[in-house]
C-alpha positions in Angstrom: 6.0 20.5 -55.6 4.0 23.5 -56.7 5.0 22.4 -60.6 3.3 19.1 -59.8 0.8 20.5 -57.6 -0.3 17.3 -56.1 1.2 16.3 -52.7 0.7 12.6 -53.1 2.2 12.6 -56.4 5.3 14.8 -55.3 6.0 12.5 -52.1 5.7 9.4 -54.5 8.6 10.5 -57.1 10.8 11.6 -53.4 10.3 8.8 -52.3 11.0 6.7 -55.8 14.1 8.8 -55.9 15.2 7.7 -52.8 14.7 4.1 -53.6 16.8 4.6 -56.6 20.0 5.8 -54.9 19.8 3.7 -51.5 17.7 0.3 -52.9 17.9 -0.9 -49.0 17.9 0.1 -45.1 18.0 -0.8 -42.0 15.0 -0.9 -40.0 16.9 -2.3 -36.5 16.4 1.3 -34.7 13.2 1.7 -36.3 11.6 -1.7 -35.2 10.9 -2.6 -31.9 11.5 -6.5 -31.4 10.6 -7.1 -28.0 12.5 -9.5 -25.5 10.0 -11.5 -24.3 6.2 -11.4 -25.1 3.3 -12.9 -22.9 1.2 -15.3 -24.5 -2.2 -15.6 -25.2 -3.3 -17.8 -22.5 -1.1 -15.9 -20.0 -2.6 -13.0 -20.2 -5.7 -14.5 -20.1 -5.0 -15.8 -16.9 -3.6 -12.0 -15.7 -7.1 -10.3 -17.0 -8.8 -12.7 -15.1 -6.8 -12.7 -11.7 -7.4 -8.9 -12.3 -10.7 -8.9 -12.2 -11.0 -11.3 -9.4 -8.8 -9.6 -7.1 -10.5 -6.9 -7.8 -13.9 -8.5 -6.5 -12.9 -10.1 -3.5 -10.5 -7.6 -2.8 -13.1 -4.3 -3.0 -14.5 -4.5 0.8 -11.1 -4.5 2.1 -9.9 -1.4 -0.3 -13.0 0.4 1.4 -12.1 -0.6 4.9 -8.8 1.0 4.2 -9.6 3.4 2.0 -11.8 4.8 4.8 -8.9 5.2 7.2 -7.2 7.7 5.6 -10.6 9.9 4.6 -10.1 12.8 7.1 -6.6 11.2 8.5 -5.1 12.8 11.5 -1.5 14.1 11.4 1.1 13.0 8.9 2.2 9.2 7.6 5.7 9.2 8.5 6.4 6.5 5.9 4.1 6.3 2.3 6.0 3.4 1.1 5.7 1.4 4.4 2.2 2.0 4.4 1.4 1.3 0.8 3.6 -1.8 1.1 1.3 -3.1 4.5 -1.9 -2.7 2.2 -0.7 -5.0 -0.6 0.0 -7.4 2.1 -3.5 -7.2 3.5 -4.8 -6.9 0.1 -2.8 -10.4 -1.1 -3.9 -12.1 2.3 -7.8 -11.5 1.7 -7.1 -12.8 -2.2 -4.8 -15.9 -0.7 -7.7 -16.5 2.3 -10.5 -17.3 -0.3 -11.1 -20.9 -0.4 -13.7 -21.1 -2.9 -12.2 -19.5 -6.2 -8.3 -18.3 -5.4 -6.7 -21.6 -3.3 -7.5 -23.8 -6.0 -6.5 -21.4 -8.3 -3.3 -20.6 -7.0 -2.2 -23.8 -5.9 -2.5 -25.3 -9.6 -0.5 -22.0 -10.7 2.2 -22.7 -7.6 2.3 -26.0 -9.6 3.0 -25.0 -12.7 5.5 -22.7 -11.6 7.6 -25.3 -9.8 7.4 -27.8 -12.9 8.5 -25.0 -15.2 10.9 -23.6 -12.9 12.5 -26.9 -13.7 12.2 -26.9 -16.7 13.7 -23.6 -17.5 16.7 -24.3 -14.9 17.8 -27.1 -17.6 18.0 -24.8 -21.0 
């Protein structure tokens, strides 16, 4: 390396060399290739239920954000309570009429047409 004294040049002839004496490898542990991948329009569809939920859902994350400013005493059980506050959050997302009932019904659709569908492969 210091006879050559340029990096690039010394990694070049390595890796040359290497070439030479072991023309191929395997790239399997190297390469991820994943199991499934979400398509385009899928995730789409998640960025956009993301940023809806997150609109009609924000006065409700206040209200309960609120209750546990200054809480009294200890929550016996974090899970249990995280779990109720999904629940609340997924009813005020499920209650809106105007934008999410449509919405969701035409996605309960879909899902029980392709359920079928992927019952039969």
């Amino acid at each position: 390396m210091i006879a050559v004294n340029d990096n690039q040049k010394f990694w070049e002839h390595m890796l040359k060399k290497l070439e030479e004496r072991s023309p191929t490898r395997d790239y399997n542990r190297a390469i991820d290739i994943p199991e499934h991948v979400v398509p385009t329009p899928l995730e789409k569809l998640n960025d956009m239920m993301r940023i809806l939920s997150a609109r009609l859902t924000r006065g409700k994350r206040n209200e309960i954000s609120s209750k546990y400013h200054g809480y009294e005493g200890f929550i016996d059980d974090v899970d249990k309570e995280e779990k109720a506050n999904c629940e609340e959050l997924k009813s005020v997302i499920e209650k809106d009429k105007q934008v999410m009932e449509p919405l969701l019904s035409k996605i309960q659709d879909l899902v029980n047409e392709c359920g079928k569908k992927i019952d039969d492969l």
